[in-house]
N, C-alpha and C positions, 0 to 999 in steps of 0.2 A: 504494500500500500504506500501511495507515495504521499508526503505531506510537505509543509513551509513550516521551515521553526524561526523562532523569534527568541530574541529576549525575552519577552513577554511571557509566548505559548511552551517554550522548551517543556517545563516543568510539569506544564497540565495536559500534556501530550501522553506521558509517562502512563504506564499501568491505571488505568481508568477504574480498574475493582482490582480488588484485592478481597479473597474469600477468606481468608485469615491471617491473621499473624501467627508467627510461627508456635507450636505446640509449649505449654509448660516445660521445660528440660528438667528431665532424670538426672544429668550426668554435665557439671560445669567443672572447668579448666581455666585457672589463673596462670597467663605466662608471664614470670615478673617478682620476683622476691626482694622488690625494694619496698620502699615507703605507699606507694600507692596499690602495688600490687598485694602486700600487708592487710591494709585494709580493706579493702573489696574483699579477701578471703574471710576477715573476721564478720564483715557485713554481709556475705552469701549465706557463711553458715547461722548467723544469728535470724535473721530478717527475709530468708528464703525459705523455698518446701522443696528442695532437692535429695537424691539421695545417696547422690554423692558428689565428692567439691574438693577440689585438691588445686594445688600451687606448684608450678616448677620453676626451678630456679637455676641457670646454667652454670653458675660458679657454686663456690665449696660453702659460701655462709650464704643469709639473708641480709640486706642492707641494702643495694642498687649502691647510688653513689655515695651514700655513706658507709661503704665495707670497702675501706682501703685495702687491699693484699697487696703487700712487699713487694716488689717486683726482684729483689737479689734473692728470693726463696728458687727461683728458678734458673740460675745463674750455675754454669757446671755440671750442669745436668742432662741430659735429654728429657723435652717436657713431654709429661705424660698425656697433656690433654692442653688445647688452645688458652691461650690469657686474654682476659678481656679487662684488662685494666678500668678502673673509675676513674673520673676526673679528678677526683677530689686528691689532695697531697696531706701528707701524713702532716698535723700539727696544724689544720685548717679550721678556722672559728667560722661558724655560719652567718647567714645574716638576717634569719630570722628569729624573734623574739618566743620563746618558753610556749606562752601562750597559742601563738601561729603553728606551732608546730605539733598541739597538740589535738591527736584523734579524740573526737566525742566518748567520755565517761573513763578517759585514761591520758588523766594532765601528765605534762611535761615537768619534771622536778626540777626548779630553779637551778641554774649553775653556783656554784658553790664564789665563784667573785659577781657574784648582784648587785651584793651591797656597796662594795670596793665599786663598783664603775663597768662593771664588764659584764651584762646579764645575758650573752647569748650562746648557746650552744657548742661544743666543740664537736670537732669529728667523732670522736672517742665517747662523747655524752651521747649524742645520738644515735649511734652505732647502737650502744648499751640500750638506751630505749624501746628500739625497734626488735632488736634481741628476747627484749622481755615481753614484747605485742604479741612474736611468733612464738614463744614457748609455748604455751599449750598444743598449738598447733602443729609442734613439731611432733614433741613426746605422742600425740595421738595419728601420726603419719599421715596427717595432710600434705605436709610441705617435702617436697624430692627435691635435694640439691644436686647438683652434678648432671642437670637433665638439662642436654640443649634442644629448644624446640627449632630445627631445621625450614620446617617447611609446615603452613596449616592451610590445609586447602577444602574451598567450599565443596557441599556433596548437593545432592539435588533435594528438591524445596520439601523443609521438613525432614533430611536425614543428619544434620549435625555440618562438622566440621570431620575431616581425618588429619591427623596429627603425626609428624615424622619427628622422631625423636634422635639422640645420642645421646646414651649412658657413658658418661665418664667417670666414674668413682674409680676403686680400685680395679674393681671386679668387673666393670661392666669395660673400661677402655676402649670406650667411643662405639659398642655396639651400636647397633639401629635397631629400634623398634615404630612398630605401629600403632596408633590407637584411635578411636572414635568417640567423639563428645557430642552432646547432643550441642553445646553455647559455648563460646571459649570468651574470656574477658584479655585483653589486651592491655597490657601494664608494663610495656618498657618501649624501648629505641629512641627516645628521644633526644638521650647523650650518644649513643651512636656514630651520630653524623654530624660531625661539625660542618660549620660554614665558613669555607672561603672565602676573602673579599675579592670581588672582581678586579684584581690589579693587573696589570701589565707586569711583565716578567716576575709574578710569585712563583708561576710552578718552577722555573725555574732556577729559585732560591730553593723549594721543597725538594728537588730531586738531589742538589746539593745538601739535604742535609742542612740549611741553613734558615728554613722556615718553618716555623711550630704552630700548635695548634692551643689553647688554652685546656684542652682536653686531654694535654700529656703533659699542663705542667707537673711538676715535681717540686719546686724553691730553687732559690735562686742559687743552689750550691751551683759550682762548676764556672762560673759566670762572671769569676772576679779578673775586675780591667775589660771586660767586651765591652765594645759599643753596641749598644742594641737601643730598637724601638718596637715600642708596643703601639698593635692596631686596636682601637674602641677606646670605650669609655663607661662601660657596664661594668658592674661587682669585678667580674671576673679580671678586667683589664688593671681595672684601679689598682688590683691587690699586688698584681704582678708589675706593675707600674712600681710601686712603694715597696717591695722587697730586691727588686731591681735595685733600687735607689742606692740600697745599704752596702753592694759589692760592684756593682760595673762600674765601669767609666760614667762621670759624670758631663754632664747633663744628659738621663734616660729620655728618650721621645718616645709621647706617647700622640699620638697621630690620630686625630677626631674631625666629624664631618658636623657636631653642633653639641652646644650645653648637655650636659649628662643629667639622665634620666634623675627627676628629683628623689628615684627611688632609690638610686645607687650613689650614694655620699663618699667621698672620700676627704685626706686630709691634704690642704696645698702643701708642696715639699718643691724649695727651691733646689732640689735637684733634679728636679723632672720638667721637665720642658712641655708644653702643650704646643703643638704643630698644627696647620692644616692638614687636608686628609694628601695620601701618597697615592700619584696618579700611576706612576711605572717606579721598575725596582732595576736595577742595571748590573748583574756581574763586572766588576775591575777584570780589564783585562790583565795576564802575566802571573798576579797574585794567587789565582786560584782559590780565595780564602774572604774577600771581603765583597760587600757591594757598595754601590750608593741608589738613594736614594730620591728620588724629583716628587719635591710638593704641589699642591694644586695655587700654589702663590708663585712659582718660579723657583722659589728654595731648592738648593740639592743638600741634601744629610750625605758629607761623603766617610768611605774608610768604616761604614757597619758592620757588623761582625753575624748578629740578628735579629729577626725580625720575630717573632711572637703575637697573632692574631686570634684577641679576646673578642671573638667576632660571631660566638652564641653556638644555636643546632636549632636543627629542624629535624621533626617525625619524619621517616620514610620506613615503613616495617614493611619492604618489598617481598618480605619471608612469606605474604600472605599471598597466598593463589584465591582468588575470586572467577566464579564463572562468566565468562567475556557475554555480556549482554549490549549487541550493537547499536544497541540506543543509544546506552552509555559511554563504552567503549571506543571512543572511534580511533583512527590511526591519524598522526602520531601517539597521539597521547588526550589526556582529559583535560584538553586546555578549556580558559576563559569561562564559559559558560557549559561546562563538561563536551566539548564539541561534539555536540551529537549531527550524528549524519540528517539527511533529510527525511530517511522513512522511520518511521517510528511505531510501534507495535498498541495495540489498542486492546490485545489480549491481558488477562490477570497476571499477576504475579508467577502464581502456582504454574498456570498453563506455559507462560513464555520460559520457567525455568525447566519446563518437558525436555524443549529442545535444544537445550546450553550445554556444550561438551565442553567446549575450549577452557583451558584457565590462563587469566592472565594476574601480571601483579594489581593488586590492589591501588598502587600508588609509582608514578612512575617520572624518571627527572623530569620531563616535559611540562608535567603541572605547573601551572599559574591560575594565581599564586599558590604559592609552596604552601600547602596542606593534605592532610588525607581526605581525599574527593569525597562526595556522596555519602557525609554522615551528617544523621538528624541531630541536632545537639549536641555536635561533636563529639557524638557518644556511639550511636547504632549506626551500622551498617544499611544506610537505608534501603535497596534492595531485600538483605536478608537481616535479620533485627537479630539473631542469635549470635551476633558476633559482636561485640562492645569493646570499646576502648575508654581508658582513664587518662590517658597523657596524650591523647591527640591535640593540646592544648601549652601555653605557658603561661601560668598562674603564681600570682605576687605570693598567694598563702598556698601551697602547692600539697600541704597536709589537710586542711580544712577543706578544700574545693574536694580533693579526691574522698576524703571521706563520705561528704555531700552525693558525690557524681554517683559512688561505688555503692551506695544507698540505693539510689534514685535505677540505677543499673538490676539492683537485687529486687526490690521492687516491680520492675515490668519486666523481668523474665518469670517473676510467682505470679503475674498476671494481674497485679494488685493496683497496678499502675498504668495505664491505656496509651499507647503511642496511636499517630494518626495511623488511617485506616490503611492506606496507598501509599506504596515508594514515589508516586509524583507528591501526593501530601509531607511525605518525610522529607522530602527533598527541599522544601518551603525554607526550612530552617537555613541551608545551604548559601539558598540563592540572593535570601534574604539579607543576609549576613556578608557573602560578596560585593553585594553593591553598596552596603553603608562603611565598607572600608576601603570600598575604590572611589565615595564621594569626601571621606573622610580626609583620604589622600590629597585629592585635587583641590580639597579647598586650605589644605594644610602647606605652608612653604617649608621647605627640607624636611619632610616627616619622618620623623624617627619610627626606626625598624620594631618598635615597639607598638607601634600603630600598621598592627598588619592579621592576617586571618586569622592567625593560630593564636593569637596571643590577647588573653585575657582582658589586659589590664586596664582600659579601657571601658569597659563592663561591666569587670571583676561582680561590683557587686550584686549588679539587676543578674546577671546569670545565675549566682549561687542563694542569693535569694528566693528567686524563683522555685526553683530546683526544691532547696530548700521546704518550701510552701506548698510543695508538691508531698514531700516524704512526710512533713509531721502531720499533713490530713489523715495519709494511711496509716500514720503510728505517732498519735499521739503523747504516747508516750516517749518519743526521742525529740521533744520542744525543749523540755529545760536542759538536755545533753548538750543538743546542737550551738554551738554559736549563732548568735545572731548577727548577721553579715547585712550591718544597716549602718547609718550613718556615724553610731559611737563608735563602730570599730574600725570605718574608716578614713575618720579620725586620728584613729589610734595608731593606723598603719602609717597613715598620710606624717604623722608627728613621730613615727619610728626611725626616722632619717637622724634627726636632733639624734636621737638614744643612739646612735651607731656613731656619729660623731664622735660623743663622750668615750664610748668603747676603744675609739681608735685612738683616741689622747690618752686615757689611760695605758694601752698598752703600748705608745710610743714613748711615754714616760718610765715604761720600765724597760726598756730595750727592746720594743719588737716592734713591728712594721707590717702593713698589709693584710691584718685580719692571720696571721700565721703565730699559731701559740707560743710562748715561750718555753712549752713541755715539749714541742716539735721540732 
C-alpha cells in the first residue's frame, strides 16, 4: 500500500490497533549490576507478580561505575576473561549529595566529614552502599556475576526476548549459553561509549596514543612536567583540569565552547588557563612525541604532550537485535523523524510482527539525534513494550529518577499501570519530545550539549514527577518513601553547587585537588 508521510502523519500512520499489549511476564531479566540496575531488581521483586527475576552482571562485583577493579590485578598474567574497566579512579569523591543518592526506604548514611565541610560520597562509601542494597539478593541467587549478556534478540509478538550469554567465572571461562525471558529491563551502556569531539586531527593524536578519553582517567600520576589540555567543562573535565594542575607543566588548558553548566562548579586555579574551543590538532613534524594545537580565536597551544576529552557518553546498546519493521527501519538508518519509507502498514501490531524475520540493531550510528529510537518515555520499546530501559536517559539525581522509572517499569509489566494502546500512540512521547528540543535549540545561541534528547535536565523534574504520580496512585503506600521531586528539592539541587564549592575548599585546604580523596 502506498502512502505520503509527513511530519505530521508519520506517527498516526503507524499500527492503527493494536489487540494487546504484551502478556503479564512469568520470567524478567535485569542486565546491569550497577546503581540503577540494583534497583529495578529490588522494585520487580517487591512491587511485581513474577515468578521469576534475576540480574546479570558481566564483571566479578555489583556497582556499574562505582566498582572500581584495579587494573594491575591483571598485569602478568594471561587474563582469564575481558576487562571492562569503570570510569571512575580509585580515590574519586562524587558529586552528588547523601540525600540524591538515596533509593526510596534505604537512606544514604552521611559521610563521616559533613560536619568538617565535605558531605559527599566517596567511591568507596558508595560502592559499600550498593553492596548492602544487593545482599539479600545475592545470598538468595538473584544476582549472576560473571555473566556477559552478548546479544538479546526480539522473538515474535508475545514470545519474550532470547538471551546469548558468557559465563566467565572460574568454571564457566567464557562458555555460551542460551536463555528465554518473557521482558528483559535494560540497565547499563551508557559509560560505554564515550564521545568524541569533532576535531580535526584527534584521531590522529588517538592512534598515537596521545589522546584520552575521561572514561580511562586514572589521576594524574605519570603526568609530571607534560603539557597537556583538557577538552569540556563538565564535572568530569573540571576534576581533571585541577588534579592536572598539581603535577604538569603549568598553565593546564582547558578548552571550552561556553560558561559551565551551573551544575558543574568548580574552583578558579591560576594555573589552569580557560581557552577557546580547539578547531584542529597538528602532529610536530620530526619529534614524533608532541602536537600543537589551533584555537577557534587564531591561538596555537604549541609543544603539547596531551590532550584529555571530558567530553560525556551516549547510550548505544547495539547488543540489542530488534525485528526490522520497515516502517521503522528504513536504510540508512532511523534518522530525523525515524525515516520511515513511504509505505506504511495499516495492519496491528500482532499481525505485522507474523511476518518480521530480519533482526537488526536496535540503535545505530546514523541516528539523529543520538538517542535510543522508538521509546515511549524513554522507557519501553515502543513497538514491543516487554523490553524496558533505565538509562536511556542522563539525569542530574540518577539514583532517585531510576528508582522512580524502575517502579513505574515494574508496574506496567504487573499490568497495574496502562501504556497507550498502539506503537503509533507510544511513539507520541518520541516525537513529541524531538521537536521541543530541536525548537529549544534554535531558539537557544550556542546550546549546551546538555540541552539535547537524552538528557534530562531540563525537565528533570515535570518527568519524574509525573512518573512519580503515576506509581503512588497504584501504591499508595510508597508516597511518604518517595521523594518529592517538586520545587523544595529543586531548590535544593539548584543550591547544591554552593555545597560542592565548600567541598572543594575544604579539600584544597588540606592538600587535595579535583574532587580526588586524600585516602586515594
Amino acid at each position: 500500500m502506498g502512502s505520503t508521510t509527513t511530519k505530521d502523519n508519520i506517527y498516526s500512520n503507524i499500527h492503527q490497533e493494536d489487540p494487546s499489549i504484551t502478556p503479564i511476564p512469568k520470567r524478567v531479566l535485569v542486565i546491569g549490576g550497577g546503581p540503577s540496575g540494583l534497583v529495578a531488581l529490588r522494585n520487580l521483586v517487591e512491587q511485581g507478580r513474577f515468578e521469576t527475576i534475576q540480574l546479570v552482571e558481566r564483571r566479578d562485583d555489583i556497582g556499574g561505575v562505582w566498582y572500581y577493579e584495579d587494573p594491575s590485578k591483571f598485569e602478568g598474567e594471561t587474563p582469564k576473561k575481558p576487562y571492562w574497566p569503570s570510569p571512575a579512579y580509585k580515590g574519586l569523591i562524587g558529586n552528588v549529595l547523601p540525600r540524591h543518592v538515596s533509593f526510596s526506604g534505604a537512606p544514604f548514611p552521611l559521610p563521616p566529614n559533613t560536619d568538617e565541610g565535605q558531605p559527599y560520597p566517596t567511591l568507596t562509601e558508595t560502592h559499600a552502599y550498593l553492596k548492602g542494597l544487593a545482599a539479600p539478593y545475592v545470598a538468595s541467587g538473584r544476582i549472576r556475576v560473571n555473566t556477559e549478556v552478548v546479544r538479546v534478540e526480539e522473538r515474535a509478538w508475545g514470545e519474550g526476548w532470547t538471551v546469548f550469554l558468557k559465563d566467565w567465572s572460574d568454571e564457566g571461562r567464557g562458555r555460551e549459553t542460551t536463555e528465554v525471558w518473557d521482558a528483559v529491563v535494560i540497565c547499563v551502556n551508557w559509560y560505554d561509549h564515550p564521545v568524541w569531539p569533532d576535531i580535526e586531527g584527534l584521531g590522529a593524536l588517538r592512534n598515537k596514543g596521545l589522546a584520552s578519553h575521561a572514561k580511562w582517567w586514572r589521576g594524574p600520576k605519570g603526568r609530571k612536567g607534560k603539557r597537556c589540555v583538557v577538552v569540556g567543562n563538565a564535572n568530569s573535565a573540571n576534576d581533571i583540569a585541577a588534579q592536572l594542575a598539581s603535577v604538569a607543566e603549568v598553565p593546564v588548558y582547558q578548552s571550552i565552547r561556553r560558561r559551565a553548566f551551573p551544575g558543574c562548579p568548580y574552583l578558579p586555579d591560576d594555573r589552569i588557563q580557560m581557552v577557546k574551543p580547539v578547531v584542529k590538532f597538528a602532529m610536530k613534524h620530526g619529534d614524533g612525541g608532541t602536537f600543537d594545537a589551533y584555537l577557534e580565536d587564531g591561538t596555537v597551544l604549541t609543544d603539547l604532550d596531551e590532550v584529555i576529552c571530558g567530553t560525556g557518553y551516549h547510550p548505544f546498546p547495539d547488543f540489542i537485535k530488534v525485528l526490522e519493521r520497515p516502517q521503522l527501519h528504513s536504510t540508512p538508518g532511523y534518522d530525523g523523524y525515524l525515516g520511515l519509507k513511504e509505505e506504511v502498514y495499516s495492519t496491528s501490531d500482532r499481525q505485522s510482527q507474523d511476518i518480521l524475520t530480519k533482526h537488526v540493531p536496535i540503535v545505530k550510528d546514523s541516528v539523529h539525534p543520538r538517542r535510543i529510537p522508538h521509546l515511549h518515555r524513554l522507557m519501553f520499546y515502543a513497538p514491543n513494550p516487554s523490553l524496558a530501559f533505565t538509562g536511556a536517559y542522563f539525569s542530574l539525581t540518577p539514583f532517585i529518577t531510576a528508582d522512580v522509572v524502575s517502579l513505574y517499569i515494574s508496574l506496567v509489566f504487573a499490568h497495574r499501570i496502562s501504556l497507550p494502546s498502539s506503537t503509533a500512540k507510544r511513539l507520541e512521547y518520541e516525537r513529541a519530545r524531538l521537536e521541543l528540543v530541536e525548537t529549544l535549540r534554535q531558539e537557544t545561541q550556542n546550546p549546551s550539549s546538555f540541552l539535547s534528547f537524552s538528557v534530562l535536565a531540563m525537565g528533570e523534574e515535570g518527568y519524574i514527577q509525573e512518573l512519580r504520580g503515576e506509581v503512588v496512585k497504584v501504591c499508595p503506600e510508597l508516597d511518604s518513601k518517595l521523594l518529592v521531586w517538586g520545587p523544595e528539592l529543586t531548590k535544593e539541587i539548584d543550591g547544591s553547587a554552593a555545597v560542592k564549592i565548600r567541598a572543594l575548599e575544604w579539600l584544597k585546604a588540606r592538600g587535595g585537588a579535583g574532587n580526588l580523596s586524600l585516602k586515594g
